[in-house]
VEXPARO-991493 format. One record per residue: residue number from 1; x, y, z of N, C-alpha, C in turn. Coordinates in steps of 0.001 Angstrom, whole numbers, padded with zeros to 6 digits, m for minus. Example, Ala and Ser with C-alpha at 12.3 -4.5 7.8 and 13.67 -1.06 7.14 Angstrom:
# residues 2
<rec n="1" n_X="013190" n_Y="m005690" n_Z="007800" ca_X="012300" ca_Y="m004500" ca_Z="007800" c_X="013200" c_Y="m003300" c_Z="007800"/>
<rec n="2" n_X="012850" n_Y="m002250" n_Z="007080" ca_X="013670" ca_Y="m001060" ca_Z="007140" c_X="012900" c_Y="000030" c_Z="007870"/>
# end
This chain:
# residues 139
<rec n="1" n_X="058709" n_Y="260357" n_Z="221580" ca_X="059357" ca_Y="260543" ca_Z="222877" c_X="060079" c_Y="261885" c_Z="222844"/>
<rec n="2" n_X="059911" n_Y="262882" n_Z="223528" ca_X="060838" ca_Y="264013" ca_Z="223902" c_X="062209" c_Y="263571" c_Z="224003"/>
<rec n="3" n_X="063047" n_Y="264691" n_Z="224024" ca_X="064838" ca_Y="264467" ca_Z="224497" c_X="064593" c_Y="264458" c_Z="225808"/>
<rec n="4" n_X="064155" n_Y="264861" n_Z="226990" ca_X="063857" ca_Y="264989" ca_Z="228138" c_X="063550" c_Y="264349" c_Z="228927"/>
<rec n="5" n_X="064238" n_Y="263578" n_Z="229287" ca_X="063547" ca_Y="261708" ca_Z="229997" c_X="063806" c_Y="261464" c_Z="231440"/>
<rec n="6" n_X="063228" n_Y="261147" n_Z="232312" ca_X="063573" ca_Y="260356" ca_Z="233712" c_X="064127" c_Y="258730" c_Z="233147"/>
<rec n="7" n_X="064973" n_Y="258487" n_Z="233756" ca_X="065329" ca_Y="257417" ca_Z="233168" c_X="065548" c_Y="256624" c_Z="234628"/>
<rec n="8" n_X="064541" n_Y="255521" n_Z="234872" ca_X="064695" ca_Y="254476" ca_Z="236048" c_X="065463" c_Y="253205" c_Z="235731"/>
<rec n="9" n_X="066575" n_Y="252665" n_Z="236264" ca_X="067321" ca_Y="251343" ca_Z="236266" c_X="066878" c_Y="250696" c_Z="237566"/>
<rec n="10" n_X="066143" n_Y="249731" n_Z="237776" ca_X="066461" ca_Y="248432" ca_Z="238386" c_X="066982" c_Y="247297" c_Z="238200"/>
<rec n="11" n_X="068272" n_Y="247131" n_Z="239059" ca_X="069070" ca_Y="245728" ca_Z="238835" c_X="069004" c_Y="244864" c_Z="239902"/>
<rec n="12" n_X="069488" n_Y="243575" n_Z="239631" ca_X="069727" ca_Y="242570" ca_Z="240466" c_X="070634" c_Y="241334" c_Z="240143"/>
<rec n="13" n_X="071433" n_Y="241142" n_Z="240961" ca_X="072477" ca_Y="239968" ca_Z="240379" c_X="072198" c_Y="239264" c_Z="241833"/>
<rec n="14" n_X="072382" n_Y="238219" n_Z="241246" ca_X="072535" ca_Y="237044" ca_Z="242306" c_X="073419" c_Y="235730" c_Z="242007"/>
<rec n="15" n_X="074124" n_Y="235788" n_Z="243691" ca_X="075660" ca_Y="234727" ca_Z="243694" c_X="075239" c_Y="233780" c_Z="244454"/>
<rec n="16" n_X="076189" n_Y="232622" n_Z="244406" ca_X="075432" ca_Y="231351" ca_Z="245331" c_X="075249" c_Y="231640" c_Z="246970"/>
<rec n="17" n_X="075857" n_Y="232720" n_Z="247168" ca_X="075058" ca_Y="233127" ca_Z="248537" c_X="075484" c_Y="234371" c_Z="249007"/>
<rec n="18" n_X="074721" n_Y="235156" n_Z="248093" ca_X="074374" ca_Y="236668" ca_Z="248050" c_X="073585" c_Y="236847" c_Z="246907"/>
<rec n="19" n_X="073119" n_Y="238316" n_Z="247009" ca_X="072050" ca_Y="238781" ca_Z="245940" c_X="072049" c_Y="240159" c_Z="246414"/>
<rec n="20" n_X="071885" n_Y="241494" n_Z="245677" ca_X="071848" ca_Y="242694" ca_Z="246051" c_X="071140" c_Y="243306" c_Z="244627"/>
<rec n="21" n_X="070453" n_Y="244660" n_Z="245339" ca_X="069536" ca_Y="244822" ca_Z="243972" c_X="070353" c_Y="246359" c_Z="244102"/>
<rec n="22" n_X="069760" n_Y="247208" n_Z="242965" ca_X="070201" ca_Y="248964" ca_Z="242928" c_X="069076" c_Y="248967" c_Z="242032"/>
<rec n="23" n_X="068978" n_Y="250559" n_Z="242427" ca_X="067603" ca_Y="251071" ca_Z="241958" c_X="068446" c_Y="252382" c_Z="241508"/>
<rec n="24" n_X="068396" n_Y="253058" n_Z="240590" ca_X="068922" ca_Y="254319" ca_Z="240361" c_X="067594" c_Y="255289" c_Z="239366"/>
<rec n="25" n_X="067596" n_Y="256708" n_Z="239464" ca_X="066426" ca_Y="257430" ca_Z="238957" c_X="067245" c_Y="258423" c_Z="238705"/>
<rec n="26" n_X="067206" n_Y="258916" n_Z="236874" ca_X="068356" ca_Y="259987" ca_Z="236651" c_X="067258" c_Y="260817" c_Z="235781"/>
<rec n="27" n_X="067245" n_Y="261958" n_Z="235341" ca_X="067171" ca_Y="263121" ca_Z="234409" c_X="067966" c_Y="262636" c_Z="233643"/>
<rec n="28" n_X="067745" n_Y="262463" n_Z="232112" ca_X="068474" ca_Y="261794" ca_Z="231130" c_X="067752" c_Y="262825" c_Z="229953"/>
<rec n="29" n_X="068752" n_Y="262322" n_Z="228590" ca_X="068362" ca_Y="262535" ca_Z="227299" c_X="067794" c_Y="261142" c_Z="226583"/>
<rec n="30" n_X="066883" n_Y="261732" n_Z="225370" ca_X="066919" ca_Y="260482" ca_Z="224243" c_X="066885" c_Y="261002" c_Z="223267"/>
<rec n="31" n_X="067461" n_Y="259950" n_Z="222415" ca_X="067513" ca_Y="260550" ca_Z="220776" c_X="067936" c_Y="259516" c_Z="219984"/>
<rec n="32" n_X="067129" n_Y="259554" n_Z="218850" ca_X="067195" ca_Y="258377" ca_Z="218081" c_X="067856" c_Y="258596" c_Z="216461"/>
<rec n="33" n_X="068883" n_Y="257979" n_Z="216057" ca_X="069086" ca_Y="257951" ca_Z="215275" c_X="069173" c_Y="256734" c_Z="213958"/>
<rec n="34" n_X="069838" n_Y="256404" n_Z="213466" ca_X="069268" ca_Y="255680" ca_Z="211940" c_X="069605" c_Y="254142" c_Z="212751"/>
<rec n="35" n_X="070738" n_Y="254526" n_Z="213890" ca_X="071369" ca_Y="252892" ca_Z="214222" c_X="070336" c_Y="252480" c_Z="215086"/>
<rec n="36" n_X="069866" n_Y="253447" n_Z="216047" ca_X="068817" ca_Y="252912" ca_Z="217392" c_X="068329" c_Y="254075" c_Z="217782"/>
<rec n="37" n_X="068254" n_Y="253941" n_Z="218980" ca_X="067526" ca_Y="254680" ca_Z="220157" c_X="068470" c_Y="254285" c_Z="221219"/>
<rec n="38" n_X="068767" n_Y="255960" n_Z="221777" ca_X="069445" ca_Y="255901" ca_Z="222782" c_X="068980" c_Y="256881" c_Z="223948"/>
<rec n="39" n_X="069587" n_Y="256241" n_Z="225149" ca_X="069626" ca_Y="256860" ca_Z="225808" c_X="070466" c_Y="257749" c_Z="227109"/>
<rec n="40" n_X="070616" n_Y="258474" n_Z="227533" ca_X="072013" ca_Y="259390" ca_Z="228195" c_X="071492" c_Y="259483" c_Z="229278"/>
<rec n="41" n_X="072616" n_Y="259023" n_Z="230705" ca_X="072091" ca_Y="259806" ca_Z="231795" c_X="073437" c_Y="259554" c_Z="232442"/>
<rec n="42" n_X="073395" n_Y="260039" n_Z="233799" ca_X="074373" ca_Y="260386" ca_Z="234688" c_X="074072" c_Y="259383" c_Z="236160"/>
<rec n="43" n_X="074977" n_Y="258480" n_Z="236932" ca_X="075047" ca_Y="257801" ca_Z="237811" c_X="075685" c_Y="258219" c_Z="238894"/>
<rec n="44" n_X="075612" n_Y="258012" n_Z="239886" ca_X="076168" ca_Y="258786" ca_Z="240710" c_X="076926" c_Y="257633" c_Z="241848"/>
<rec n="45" n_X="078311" n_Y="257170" n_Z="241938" ca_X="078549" ca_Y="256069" ca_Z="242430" c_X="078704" c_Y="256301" c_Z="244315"/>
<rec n="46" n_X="078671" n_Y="254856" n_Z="244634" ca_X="078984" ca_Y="255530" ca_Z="246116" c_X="080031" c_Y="256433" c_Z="247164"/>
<rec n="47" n_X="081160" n_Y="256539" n_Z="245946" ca_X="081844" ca_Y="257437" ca_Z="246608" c_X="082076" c_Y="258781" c_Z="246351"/>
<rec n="48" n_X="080589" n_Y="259203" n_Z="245171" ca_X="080307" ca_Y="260626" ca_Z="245081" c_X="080679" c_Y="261174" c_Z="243271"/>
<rec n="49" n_X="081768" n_Y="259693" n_Z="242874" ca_X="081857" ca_Y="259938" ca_Z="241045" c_X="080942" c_Y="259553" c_Z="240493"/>
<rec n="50" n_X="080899" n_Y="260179" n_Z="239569" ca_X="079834" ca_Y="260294" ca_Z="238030" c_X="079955" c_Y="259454" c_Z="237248"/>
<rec n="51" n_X="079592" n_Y="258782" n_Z="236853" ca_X="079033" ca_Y="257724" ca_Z="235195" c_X="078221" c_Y="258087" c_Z="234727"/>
<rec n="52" n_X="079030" n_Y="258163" n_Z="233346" ca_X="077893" ca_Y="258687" ca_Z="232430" c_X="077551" c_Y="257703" c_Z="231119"/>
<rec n="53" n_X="076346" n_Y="257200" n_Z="231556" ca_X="075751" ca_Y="255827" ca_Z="231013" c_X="074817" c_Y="255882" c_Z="229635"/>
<rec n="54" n_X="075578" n_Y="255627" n_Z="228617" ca_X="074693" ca_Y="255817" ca_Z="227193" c_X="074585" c_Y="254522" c_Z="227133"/>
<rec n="55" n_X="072906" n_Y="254119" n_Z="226647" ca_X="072492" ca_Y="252882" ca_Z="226374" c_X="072207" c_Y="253005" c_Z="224830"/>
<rec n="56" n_X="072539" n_Y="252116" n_Z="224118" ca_X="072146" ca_Y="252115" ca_Z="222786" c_X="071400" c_Y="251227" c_Z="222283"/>
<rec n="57" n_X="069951" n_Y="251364" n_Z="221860" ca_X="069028" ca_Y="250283" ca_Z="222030" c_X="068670" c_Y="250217" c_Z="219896"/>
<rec n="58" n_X="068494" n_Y="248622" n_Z="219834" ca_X="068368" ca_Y="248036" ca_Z="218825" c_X="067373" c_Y="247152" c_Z="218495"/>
<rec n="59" n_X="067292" n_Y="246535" n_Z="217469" ca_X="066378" ca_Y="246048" ca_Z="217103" c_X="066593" c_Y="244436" c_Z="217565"/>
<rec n="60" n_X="067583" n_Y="243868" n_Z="217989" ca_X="068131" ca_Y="242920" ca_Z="218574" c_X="069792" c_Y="242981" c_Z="219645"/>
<rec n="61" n_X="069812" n_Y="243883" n_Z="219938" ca_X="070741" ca_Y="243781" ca_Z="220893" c_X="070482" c_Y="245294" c_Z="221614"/>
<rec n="62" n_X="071651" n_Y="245622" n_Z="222625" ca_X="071485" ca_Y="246702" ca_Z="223565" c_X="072899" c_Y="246963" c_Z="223733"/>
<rec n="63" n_X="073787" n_Y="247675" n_Z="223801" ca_X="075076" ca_Y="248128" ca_Z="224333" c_X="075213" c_Y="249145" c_Z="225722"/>
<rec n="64" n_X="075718" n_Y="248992" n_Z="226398" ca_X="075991" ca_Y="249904" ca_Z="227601" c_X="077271" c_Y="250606" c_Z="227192"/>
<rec n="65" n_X="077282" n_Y="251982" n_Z="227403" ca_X="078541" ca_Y="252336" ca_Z="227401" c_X="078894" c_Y="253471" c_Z="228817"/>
<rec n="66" n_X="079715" n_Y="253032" n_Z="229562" ca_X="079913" ca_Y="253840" ca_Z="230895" c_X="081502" c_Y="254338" c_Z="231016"/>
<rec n="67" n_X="081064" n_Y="255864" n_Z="230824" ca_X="082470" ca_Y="256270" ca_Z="231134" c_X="082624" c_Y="257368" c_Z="232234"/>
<rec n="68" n_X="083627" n_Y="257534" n_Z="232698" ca_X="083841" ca_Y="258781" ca_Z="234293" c_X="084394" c_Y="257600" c_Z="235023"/>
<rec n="69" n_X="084060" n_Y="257689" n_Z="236013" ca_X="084850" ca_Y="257105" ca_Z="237685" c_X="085186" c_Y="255221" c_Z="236892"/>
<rec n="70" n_X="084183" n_Y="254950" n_Z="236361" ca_X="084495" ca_Y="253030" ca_Z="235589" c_X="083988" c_Y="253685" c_Z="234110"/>
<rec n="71" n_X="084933" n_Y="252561" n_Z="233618" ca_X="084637" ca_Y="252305" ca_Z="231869" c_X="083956" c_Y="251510" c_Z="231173"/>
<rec n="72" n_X="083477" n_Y="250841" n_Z="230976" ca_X="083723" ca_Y="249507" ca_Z="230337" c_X="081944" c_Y="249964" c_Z="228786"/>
<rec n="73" n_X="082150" n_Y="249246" n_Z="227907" ca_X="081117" ca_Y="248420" ca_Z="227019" c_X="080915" c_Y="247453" c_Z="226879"/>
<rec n="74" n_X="079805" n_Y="247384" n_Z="227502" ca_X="079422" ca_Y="245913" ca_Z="227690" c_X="077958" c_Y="245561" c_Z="226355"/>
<rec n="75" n_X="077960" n_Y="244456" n_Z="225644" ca_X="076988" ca_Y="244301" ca_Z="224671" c_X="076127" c_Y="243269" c_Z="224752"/>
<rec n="76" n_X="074728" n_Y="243345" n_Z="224654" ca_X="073867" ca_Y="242520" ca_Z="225396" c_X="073325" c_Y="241673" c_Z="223661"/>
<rec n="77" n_X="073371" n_Y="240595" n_Z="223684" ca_X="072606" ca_Y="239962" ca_Z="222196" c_X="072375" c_Y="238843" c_Z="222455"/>
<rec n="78" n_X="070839" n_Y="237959" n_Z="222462" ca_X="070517" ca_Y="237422" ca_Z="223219" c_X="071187" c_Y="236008" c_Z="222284"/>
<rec n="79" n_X="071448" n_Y="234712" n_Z="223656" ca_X="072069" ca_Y="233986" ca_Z="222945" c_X="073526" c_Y="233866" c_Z="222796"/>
<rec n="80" n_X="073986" n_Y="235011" n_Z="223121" ca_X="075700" ca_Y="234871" ca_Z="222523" c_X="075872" c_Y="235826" c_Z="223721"/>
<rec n="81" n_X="077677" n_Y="235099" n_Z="224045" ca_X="078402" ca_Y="235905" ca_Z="224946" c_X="079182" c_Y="236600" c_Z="224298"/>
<rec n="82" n_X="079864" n_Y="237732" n_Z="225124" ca_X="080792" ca_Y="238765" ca_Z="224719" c_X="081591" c_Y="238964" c_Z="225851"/>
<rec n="83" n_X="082534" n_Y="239773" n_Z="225420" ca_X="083420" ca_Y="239911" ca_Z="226298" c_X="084528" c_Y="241472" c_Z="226248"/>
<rec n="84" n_X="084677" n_Y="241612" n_Z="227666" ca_X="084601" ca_Y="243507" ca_Z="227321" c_X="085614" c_Y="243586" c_Z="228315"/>
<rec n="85" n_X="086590" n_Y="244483" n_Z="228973" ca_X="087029" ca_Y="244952" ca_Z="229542" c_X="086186" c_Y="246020" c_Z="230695"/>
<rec n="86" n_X="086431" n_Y="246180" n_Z="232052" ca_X="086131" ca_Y="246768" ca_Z="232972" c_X="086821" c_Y="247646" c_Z="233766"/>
<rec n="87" n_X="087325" n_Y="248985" n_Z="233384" ca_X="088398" ca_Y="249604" ca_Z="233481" c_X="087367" c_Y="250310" c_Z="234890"/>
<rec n="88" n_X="088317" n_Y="250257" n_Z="235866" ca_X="087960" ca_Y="251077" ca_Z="237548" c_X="089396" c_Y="251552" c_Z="237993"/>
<rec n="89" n_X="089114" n_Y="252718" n_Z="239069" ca_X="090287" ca_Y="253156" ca_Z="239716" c_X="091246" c_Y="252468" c_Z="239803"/>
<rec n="90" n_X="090777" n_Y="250871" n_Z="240411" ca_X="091344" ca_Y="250158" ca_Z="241324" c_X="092134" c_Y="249035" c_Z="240311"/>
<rec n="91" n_X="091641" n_Y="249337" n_Z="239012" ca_X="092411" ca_Y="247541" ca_Z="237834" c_X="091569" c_Y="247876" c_Z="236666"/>
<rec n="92" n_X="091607" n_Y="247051" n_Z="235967" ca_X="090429" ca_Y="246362" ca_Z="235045" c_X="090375" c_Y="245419" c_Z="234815"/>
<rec n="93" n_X="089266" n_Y="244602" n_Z="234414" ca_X="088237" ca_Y="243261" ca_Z="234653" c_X="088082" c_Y="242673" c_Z="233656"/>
<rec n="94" n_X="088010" n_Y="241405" n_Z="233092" ca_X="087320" ca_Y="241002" ca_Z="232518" c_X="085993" c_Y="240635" c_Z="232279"/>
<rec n="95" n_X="085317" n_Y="240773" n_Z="231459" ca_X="083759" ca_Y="240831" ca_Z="231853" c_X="083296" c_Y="239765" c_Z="230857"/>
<rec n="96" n_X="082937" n_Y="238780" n_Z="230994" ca_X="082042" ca_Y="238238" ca_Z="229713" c_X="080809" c_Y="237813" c_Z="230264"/>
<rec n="97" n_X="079347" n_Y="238287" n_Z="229443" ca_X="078427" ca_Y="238318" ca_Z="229364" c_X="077503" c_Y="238137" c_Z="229104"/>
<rec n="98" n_X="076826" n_Y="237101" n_Z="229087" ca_X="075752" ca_Y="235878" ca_Z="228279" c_X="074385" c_Y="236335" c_Z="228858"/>
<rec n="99" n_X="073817" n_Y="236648" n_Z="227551" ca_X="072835" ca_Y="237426" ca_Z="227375" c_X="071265" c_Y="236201" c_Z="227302"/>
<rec n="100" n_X="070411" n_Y="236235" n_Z="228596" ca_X="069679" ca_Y="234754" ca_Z="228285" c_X="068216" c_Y="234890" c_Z="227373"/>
<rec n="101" n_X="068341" n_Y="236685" n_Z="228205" ca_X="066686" ca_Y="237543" ca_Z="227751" c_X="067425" c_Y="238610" c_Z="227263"/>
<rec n="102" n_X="066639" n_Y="238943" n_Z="226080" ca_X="065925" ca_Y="240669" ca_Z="225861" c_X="065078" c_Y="241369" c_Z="225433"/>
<rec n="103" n_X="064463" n_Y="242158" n_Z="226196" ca_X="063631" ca_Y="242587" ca_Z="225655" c_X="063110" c_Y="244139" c_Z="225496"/>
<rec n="104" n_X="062597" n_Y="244210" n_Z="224614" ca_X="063034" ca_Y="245910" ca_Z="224476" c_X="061171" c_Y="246549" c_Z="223756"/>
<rec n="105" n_X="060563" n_Y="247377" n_Z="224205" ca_X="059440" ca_Y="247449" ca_Z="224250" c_X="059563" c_Y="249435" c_Z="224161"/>
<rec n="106" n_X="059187" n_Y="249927" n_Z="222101" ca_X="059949" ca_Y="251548" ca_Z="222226" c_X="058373" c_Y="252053" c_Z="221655"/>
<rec n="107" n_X="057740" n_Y="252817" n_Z="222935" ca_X="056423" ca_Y="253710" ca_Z="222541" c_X="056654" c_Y="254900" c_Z="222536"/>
<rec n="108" n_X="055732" n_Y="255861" n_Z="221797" ca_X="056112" ca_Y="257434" ca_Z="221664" c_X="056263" c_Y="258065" c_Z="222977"/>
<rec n="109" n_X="055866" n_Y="257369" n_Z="223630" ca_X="055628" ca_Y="258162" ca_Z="225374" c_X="056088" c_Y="256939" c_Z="226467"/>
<rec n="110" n_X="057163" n_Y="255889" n_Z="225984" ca_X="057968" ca_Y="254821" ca_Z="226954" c_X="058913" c_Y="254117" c_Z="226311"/>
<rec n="111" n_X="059840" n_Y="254440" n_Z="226861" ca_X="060606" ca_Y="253563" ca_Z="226349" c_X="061034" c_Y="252133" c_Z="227859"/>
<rec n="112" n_X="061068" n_Y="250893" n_Z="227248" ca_X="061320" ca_Y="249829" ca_Z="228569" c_X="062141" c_Y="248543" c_Z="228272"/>
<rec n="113" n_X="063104" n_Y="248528" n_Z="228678" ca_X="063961" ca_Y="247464" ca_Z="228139" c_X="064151" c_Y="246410" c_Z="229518"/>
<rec n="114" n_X="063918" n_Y="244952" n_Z="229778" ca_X="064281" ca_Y="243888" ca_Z="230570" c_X="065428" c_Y="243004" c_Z="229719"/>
<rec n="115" n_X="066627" n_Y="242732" n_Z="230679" ca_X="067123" ca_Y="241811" ca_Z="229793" c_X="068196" c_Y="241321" c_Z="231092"/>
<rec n="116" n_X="067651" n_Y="239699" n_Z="231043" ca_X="068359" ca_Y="238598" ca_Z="231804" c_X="069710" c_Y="238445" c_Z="231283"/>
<rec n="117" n_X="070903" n_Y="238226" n_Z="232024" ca_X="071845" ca_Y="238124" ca_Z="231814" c_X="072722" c_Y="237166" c_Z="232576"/>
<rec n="118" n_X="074176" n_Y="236151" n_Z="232361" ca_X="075052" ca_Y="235797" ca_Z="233290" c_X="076693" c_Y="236660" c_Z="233537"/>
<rec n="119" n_X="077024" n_Y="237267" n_Z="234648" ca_X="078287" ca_Y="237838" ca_Z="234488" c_X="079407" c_Y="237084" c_Z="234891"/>
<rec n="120" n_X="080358" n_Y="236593" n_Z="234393" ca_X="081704" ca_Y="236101" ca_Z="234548" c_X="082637" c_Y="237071" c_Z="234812"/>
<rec n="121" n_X="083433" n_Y="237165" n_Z="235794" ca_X="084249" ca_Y="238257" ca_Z="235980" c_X="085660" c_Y="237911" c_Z="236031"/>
<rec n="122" n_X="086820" n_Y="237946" n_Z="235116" ca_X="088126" ca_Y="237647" ca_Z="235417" c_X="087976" c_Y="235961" c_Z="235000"/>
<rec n="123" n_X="086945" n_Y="235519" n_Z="234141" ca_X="086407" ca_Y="233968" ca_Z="234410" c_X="086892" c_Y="232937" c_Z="235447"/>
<rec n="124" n_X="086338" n_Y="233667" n_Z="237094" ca_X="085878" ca_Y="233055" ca_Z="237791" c_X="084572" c_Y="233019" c_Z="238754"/>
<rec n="125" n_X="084404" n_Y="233780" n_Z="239283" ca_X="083078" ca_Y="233858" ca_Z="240180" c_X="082139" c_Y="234647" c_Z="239557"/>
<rec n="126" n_X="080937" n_Y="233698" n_Z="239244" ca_X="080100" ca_Y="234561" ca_Z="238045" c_X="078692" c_Y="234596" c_Z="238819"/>
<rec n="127" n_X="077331" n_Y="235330" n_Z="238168" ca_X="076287" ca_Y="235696" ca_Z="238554" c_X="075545" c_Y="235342" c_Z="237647"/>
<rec n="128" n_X="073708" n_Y="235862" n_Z="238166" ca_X="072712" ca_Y="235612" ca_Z="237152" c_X="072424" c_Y="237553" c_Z="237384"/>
<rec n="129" n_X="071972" n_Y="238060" n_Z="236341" ca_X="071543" ca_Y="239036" ca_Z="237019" c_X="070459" c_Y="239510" c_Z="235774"/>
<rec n="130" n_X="069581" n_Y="240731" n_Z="236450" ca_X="068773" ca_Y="241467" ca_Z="235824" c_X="068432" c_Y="242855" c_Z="235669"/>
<rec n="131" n_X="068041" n_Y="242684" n_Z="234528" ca_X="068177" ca_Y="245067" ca_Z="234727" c_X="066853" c_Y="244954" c_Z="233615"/>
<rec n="132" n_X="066143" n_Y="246248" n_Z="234497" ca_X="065167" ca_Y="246739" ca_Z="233692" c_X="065660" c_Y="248512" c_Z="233794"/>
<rec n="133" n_X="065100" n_Y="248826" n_Z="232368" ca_X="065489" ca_Y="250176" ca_Z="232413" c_X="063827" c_Y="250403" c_Z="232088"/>
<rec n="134" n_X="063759" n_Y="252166" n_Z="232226" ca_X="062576" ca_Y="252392" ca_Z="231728" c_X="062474" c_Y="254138" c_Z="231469"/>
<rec n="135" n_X="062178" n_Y="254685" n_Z="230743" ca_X="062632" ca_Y="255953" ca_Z="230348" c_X="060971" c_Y="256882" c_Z="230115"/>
<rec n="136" n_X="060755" n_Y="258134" n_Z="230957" ca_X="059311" ca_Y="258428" ca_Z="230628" c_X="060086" c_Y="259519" c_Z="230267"/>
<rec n="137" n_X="058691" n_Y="260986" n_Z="229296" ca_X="059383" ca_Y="262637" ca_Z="229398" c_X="059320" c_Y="263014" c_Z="230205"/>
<rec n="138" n_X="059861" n_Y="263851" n_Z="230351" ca_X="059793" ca_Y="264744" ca_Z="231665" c_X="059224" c_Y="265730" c_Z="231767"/>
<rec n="139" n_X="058367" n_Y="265898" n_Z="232618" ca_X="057532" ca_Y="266756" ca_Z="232706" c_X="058354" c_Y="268549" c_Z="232688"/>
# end
């Protein structure tokens, strides 16, 4: 895989009566070192701040790490919950995160990770949700 990546996120969470998806498409880095394979890109939120979203991909788990406009690390391992802090303008959150799928699929020319999840927030009103990432070079 080149350092030079398009990096596509599709998500989706769904509440007992709502559901909303995001699609985001960034110019990213990758680079792999002895722990994983990672990957770097930049988000762009709706009120115009930046996140800058390193995924750290493993041989059994995945970590998010988002820092700029929100904070938080969140750690995906399938089977077991975790629990992280969600630092925003506005507070920070509790997040715990039960990981149901993962799956992580790393070719010289794709990288593609799916992984089912439940979010608890503040442990009360929680979700099912899903994110696929998928990382090509860039031309």
């Amino acid at each position: 895989m080149t350092k030079d990546v398009l990096v596509r996120v599709t998500g989706r969470h769904l509440m007992e009566q709502d559901s909303g998806e995001i699609e985001v498409a960034a110019e990213g880095s990758y680079y792999e070192k002895s722990s994983g394979h990672f990957l770097a890109y930049d988000e762009v939120q709706e009120g115009g701040e930046k996140v800058h979203v390193v995924l750290k991909i493993g041989a059994d788990r995945v970590d998010m790490m988002r820092s700029g406009a929100v904070k938080t690390h969140m750690e995906f391992l399938p089977g077991r919950t975790t629990t992280n802090c969600y630092y925003t303008p506005y507070g920070e959150m509790l997040l715990s995160v039960t990981t149901d799928e993962l799956v992580t699929d790393i070719r010289e020319d794709r990288i593609e990770v799916r992984i089912r999840y439940r979010l608890e927030i503040d442990g009360g009103a929680g979700s099912s949700a899903e994110i696929r990432i998928t990382a090509v070079p860039r031309d």
